[in-house]
N, C-alpha and C positions, 0 to 999 in steps of 0.2 A: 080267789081260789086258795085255801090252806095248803098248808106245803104237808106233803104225804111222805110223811119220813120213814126210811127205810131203817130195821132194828136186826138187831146181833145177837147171836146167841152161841156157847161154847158149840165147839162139833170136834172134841177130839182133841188128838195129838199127833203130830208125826213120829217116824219109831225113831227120830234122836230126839223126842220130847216139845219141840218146839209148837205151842197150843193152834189151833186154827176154830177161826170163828166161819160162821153161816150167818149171811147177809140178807133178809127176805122184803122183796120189794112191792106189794101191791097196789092195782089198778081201779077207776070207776067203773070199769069195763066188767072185772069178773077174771080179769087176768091176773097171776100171782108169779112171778120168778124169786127166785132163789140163787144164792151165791158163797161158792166159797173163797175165803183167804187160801186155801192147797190151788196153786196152780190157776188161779183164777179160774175157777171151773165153775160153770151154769150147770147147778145141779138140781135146780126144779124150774120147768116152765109147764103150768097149768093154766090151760087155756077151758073156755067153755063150747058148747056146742054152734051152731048158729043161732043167734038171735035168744040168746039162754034158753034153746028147746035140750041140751044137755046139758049135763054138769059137767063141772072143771075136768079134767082128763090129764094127767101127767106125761106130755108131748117130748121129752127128752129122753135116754137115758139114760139112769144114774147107778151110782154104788154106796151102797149103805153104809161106810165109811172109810177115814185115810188112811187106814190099812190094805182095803181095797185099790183106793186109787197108786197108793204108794209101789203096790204089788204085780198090778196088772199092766200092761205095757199099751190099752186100747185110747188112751188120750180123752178119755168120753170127757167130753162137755169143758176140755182144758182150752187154756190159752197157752199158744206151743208159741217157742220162739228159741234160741234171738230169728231164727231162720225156717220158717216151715214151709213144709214140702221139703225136698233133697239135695243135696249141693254133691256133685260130682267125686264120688274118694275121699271125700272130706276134705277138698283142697281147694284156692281160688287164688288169686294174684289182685292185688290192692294195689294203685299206685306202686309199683315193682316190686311189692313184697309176698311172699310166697304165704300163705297163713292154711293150717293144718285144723280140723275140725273131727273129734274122734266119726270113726265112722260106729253106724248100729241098724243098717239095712242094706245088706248085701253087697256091704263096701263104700254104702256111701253115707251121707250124714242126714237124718230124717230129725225132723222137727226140731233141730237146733244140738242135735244130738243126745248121749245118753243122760246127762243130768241139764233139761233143759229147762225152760220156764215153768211147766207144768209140772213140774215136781221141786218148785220153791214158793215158800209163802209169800206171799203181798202184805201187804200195808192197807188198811183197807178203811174209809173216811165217807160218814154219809154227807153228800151234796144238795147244798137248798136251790131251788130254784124258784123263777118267779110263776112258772104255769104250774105250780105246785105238783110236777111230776115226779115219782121217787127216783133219787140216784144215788150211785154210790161208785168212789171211783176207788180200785186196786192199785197202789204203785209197787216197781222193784227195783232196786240196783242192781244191775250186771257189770262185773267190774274189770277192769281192761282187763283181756287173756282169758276169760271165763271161755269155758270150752274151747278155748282157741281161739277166739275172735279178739279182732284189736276194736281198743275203743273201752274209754268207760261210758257205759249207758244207763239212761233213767227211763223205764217208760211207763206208762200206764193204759188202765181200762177203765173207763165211764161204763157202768150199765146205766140205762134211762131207763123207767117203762111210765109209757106215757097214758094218760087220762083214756084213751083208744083204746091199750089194751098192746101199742105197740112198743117193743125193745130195742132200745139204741145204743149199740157197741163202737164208743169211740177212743179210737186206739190214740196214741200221743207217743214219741221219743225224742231225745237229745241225746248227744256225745258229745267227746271233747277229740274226737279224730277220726275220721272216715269207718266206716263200719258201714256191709249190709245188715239189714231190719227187713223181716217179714213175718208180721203176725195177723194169724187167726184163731178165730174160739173154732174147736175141733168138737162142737153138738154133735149127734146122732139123735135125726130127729123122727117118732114115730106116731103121728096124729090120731093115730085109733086107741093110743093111751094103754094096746095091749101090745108087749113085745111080742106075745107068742103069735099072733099075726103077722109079725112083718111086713115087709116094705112092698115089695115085688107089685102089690094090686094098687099101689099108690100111685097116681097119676101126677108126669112131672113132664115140665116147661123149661129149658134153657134158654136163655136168651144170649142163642152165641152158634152162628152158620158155620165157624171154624173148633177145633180141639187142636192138642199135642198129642199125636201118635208116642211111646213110649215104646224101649228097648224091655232088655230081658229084666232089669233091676228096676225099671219106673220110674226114669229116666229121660226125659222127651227126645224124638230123635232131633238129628241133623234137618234144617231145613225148615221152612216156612208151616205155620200150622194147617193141616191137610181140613178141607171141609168135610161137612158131617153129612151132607146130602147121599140119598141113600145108602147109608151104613147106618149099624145098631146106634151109632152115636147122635143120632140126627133127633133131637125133644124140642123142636122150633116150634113144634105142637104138641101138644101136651098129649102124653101116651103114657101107658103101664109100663112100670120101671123091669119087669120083669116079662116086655112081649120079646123083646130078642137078647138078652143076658146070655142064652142058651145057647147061641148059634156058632158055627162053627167058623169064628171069626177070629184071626190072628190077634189084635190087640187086644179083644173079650181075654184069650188065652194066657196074654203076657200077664194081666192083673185078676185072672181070675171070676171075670168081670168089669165092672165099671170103678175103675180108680184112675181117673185120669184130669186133667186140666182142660176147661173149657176157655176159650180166649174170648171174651164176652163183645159183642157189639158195641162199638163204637165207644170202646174203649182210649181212642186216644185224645178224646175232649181234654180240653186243660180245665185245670181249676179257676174260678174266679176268684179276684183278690181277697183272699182269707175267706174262702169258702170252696167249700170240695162240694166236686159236682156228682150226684149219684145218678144210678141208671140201675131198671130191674136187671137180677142177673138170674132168677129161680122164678118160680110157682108150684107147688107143694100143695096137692087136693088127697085127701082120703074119701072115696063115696062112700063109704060107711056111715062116718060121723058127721061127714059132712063141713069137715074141718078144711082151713087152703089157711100154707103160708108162703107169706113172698116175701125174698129176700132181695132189698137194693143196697147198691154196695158203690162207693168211690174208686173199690180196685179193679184193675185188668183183666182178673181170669178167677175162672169157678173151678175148683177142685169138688168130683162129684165120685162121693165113696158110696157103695153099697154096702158095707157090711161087712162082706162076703167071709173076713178072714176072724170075725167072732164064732168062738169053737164051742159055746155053752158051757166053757171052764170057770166060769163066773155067774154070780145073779144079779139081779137087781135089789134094790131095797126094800123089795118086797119079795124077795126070795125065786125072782123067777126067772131061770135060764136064760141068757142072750147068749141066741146063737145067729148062725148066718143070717144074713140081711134083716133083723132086725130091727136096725134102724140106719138110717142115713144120712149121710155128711154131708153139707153144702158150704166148702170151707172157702170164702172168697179171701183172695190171696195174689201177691204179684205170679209170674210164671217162675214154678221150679228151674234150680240149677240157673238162676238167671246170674250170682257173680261170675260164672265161666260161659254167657249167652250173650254179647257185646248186643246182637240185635232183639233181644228183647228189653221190656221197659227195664230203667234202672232201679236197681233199691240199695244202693248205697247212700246210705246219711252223712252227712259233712256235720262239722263244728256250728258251721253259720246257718244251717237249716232248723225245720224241725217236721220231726213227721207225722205227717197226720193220716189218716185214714178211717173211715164212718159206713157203719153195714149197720142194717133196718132189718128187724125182722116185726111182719105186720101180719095181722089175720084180717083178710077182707071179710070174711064172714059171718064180723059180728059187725051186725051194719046198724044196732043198735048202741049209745053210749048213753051208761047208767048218769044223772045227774045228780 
């Protein structure tokens, strides 16, 4: 099989000048992703209908450029780090040290904070492989003290997209001295290829009997993750994202909806020697198009956004309003505020480690592959 090399093209500058390219990777399948150096941000995935009875569909979405991204505070399609999801105040305790992270959501620190990974350029290198699937990996330096965090670190992002049709985000770091690391790509994903549809009729699947309840800030409470059986949280079978959003449910009300952390099934498998063990953690149907993706992932927990707080202050690339629930997040990720959570998993990196972590995004529904 030829190796299916992924190509570059300018996209831009950030406003202190510094150039970013667009990375475009496609498949035998009929699938096309797209990448940028800003933030390592997935800012095209075009997928086709089932069994190529539609044409491609632009399933993510995006902003027509890095002045958009630069501008706008919604993460679309980044990779947030050092830390995503919320760390307590901006504050955590290392080994007895006290370490300070600005805060920039309601006191506490979201996505790694205000100048986080998703608002710096990558390094960005196409990857040959032997199933001549496209890849291209992003790297960045984070340098001890960057937002507050100790530790100098290096990490990177693989996209694959393979001869199927499916995308493979494999995460990598090192440091040279304890640091937590939690990243994910922050997609909002909308399968009918039109935002002004939205999410709410999109039929979705967790694979997770438990969630974290959250305080007033988005916060997980105190206490063991409560199970989702009978409440709006409960997608152990695949339901319309928008049958109980509505209801007049205290945790609906602290996030406005669904923004919360799912604690995924049997999540605490160990990895085998130099291989991370995945497990589905999503299912993603639109009956419209007839489109489903699913997401397996190596991590513990599913952070599952709706939308809800896109105000239509911005467009798409093609000019068109995102506004609430447009599109939706399935950001697999260790559990928020876990540096100050001793009983959940760990994600501090040491010197002698390295981190790894591997999320699939696959379309079952094209059960044909082009040869």
């Amino acid at each position: 099989m030829s190796f299916a090399a992924p190509f570059s093209a300018p996209f831009g500058a950030t406003p202190s000048g510094l150039p970013v390219e667009r990375w475009t990777l496609r498949s035998a399948s009929g699938v096309e992703a797209a990448v940028l150096t800003y933030g390592a941000v997935l800012h095209s995935l075009r997928v086709p209908g089932p069994s190529g009875s539609r044409p491609p569909a632009e399933v993510v979405l995006s902003l027509p450029d890095v002045k958009h991204y630069a501008t706008h505070g919604a993460y679309l399609g980044a990779v947030v780090g050092r830390y995503a999801n919320r760390i307590a105040a901006g504050t955590f305790t290392l080994d007895g040290t006290r370490h300070h992270i600005p805060g920039n959501d309601r006191g506490n620190s979201l996505h790694g904070g205000a100048d986080g990974f998703d608002r710096r350029v990558w390094r960005a290198e196409s990857r040959e492989r032997p199933d001549g699937a496209a890849s291209v990996r992003l790297s960045l330096d984070s340098p001890h003290g960057d937002q507050g965090f100790p530790g100098s670190l290096q990490v990177s992002v693989t996209y694959t997209l393979a001869s199927d049709g499916s995308l493979t985000l494999d995460y990598r770091g090192v440091t040279d001295r304890p640091t937590p690391v939690n990243l994910t790509n922050h997609a909002y994903f909308n399968l009918s290829g039109n935002p002004d549809r939205g999410v709410l009729d999109h039929l979705l699947t967790v694979d997770a009997t438990t969630y974290l309840p959250i305080d007033e800030t988005g916060l997980p409470l105190p206490g063991a993750p409560a199970p989702v059986a009978g409440s709006p949280f409960d997608f152990t079978r695949s339901r319309r994202i928008g049958a109980r959003i509505a209801e007049p449910d205290e945790q609906l009300r602290r996030a406005d909806g669904y923004d919360h952390c799912w604690a995924l099934d049997d999540r605490e498998r160990p990895s085998g020697e130099g291989q991370l063990v995945l497990r589905r953690a999503a299912r993603l149907e639109d009956p419209g198009s007839g489109r489903v993706l699913e997401v397996h992932t190596s991590e513990p927990g599913l952070q599952v956004y709706a939308g809800q707080q896109l105000d239509g202050g911005f467009g798409d690339f093609l000019g068109r309003r995102l506004g609430a629930h447009s599109g939706l997040c399935l950001e697999s990720q260790h559990f928020p505020d876990s540096p100050n959570r001793s009983e959940y998993p760990s994600t501090v990196l040491r010197p002698d480690q390295v981190m790894r972590s591997r999320t699939v995004l696959s379309f079952p529904h094209l059960t044909t592959v082009a040869r």
